[in-house]
ZADO-784348 format. One record per residue (C-alpha): residue number from 1; residue in one letter; x, y, z. Coordinates in steps of 0.5 Angstrom, whole numbers. Layout:
! residues N
REC seq type  east north    up
REC NUM    a     X     Y     Z
...
This chain:
! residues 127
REC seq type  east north    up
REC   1    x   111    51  -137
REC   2    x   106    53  -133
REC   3    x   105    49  -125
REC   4    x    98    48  -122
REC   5    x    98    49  -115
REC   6    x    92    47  -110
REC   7    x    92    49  -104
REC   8    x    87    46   -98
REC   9    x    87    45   -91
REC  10    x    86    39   -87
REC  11    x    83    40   -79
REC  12    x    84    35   -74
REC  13    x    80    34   -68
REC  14    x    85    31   -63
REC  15    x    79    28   -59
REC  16    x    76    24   -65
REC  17    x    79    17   -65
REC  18    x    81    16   -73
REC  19    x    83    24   -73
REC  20    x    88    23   -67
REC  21    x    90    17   -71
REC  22    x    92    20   -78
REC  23    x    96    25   -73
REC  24    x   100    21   -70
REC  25    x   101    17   -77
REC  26    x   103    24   -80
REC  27    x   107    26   -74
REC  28    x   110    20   -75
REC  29    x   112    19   -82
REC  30    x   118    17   -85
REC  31    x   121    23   -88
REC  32    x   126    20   -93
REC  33    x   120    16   -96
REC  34    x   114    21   -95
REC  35    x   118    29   -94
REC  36    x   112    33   -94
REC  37    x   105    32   -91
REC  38    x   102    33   -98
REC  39    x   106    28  -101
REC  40    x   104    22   -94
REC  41    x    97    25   -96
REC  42    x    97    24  -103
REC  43    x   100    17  -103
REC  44    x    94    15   -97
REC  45    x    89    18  -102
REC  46    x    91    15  -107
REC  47    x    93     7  -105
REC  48    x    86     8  -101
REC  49    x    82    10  -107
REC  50    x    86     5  -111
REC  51    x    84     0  -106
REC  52    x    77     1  -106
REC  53    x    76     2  -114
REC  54    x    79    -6  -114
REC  55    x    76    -8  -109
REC  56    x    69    -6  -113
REC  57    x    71   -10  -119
REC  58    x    74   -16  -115
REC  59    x    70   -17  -109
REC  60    x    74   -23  -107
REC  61    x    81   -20  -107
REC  62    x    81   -19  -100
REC  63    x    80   -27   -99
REC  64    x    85   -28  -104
REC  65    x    91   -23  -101
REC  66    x    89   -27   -94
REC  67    x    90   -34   -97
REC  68    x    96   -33  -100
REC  69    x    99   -29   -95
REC  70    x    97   -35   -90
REC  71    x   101   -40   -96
REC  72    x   107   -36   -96
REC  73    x   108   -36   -88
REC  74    x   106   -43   -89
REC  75    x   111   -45   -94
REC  76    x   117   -40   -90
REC  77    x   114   -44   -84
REC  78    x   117   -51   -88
REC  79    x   122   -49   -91
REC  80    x   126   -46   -84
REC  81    x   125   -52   -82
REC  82    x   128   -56   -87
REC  83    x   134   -51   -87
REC  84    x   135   -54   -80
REC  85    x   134   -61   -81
REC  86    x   140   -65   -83
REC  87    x   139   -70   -88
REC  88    x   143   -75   -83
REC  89    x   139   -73   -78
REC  90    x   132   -75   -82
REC  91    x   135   -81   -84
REC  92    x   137   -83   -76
REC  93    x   130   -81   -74
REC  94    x   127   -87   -80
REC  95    x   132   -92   -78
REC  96    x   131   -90   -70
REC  97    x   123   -92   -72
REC  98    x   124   -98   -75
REC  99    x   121  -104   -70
REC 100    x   128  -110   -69
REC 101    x   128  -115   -73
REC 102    x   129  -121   -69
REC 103    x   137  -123   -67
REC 104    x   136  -130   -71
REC 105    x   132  -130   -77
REC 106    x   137  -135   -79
REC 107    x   134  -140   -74
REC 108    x   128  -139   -77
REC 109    x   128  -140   -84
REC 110    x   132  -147   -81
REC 111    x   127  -149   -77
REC 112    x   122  -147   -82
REC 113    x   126  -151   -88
REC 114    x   126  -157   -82
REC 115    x   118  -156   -82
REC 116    x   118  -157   -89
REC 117    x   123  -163   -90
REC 118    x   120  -166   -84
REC 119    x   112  -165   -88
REC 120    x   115  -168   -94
REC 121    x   117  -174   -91
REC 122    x   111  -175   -88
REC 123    x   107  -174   -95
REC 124    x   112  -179   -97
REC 125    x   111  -184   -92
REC 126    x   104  -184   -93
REC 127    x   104  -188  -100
């Protein structure tokens, strides 16, 4: 089996602001993922290439990526905040916003009754 190897070399200048960055990226590395320089490198590579050939054929991917993490934040937002309301506590709150009824409905339907009583014995009086 035969392995082909190319080696290059990658120069950084510290004083350029994109070539500090990428540095400290490498300097920084998580070593359980990515072991080696060569192998940050080549993922960085990879994923921006693959990202730009996307991007290419689907101009609106980056929109759509957006949105949606917009809607799951949203959805999480929601869900929280359902998590913590209890439905007791959602069924006081309506109860609590529900204006009084009046303390005797009973007198008003009897003196709406009498009204009425006393209208019918008016039209009758009247022949």
């Amino acid at each position: 089996m035969s392995r082909r190897i190319v080696s290059t070399n990658i120069r950084f200048n510290l004083e350029n602001e994109a070539d500090r960055t990428a540095w400290d990226y490498l300097q920084h590395r998580d070593k359980g993922q990515h072991r080696s320089y060569s192998r940050a490198v080549i993922a960085a590579v990879n994923d921006y290439f693959e990202r730009r050939g996307r991007l290419a054929s689907d101009p609106y991917l980056e929109t759509r990526e957006k949105e949606d993490a917009f809607l799951l934040r949203v959805l999480e937002t929601i869900r929280a905040g359902l998590d913590h309301a209890t439905p007791a506590g959602a069924l006081l709150n309506l109860l609590q916003n529900i204006p009084p009824q009046p303390a005797s409905t009973e007198n008003m339907v009897q003196e709406d009754q009498q009204e009425s009583d006393d209208a019918a014995l008016d039209f009758v009086d009247s022949f």
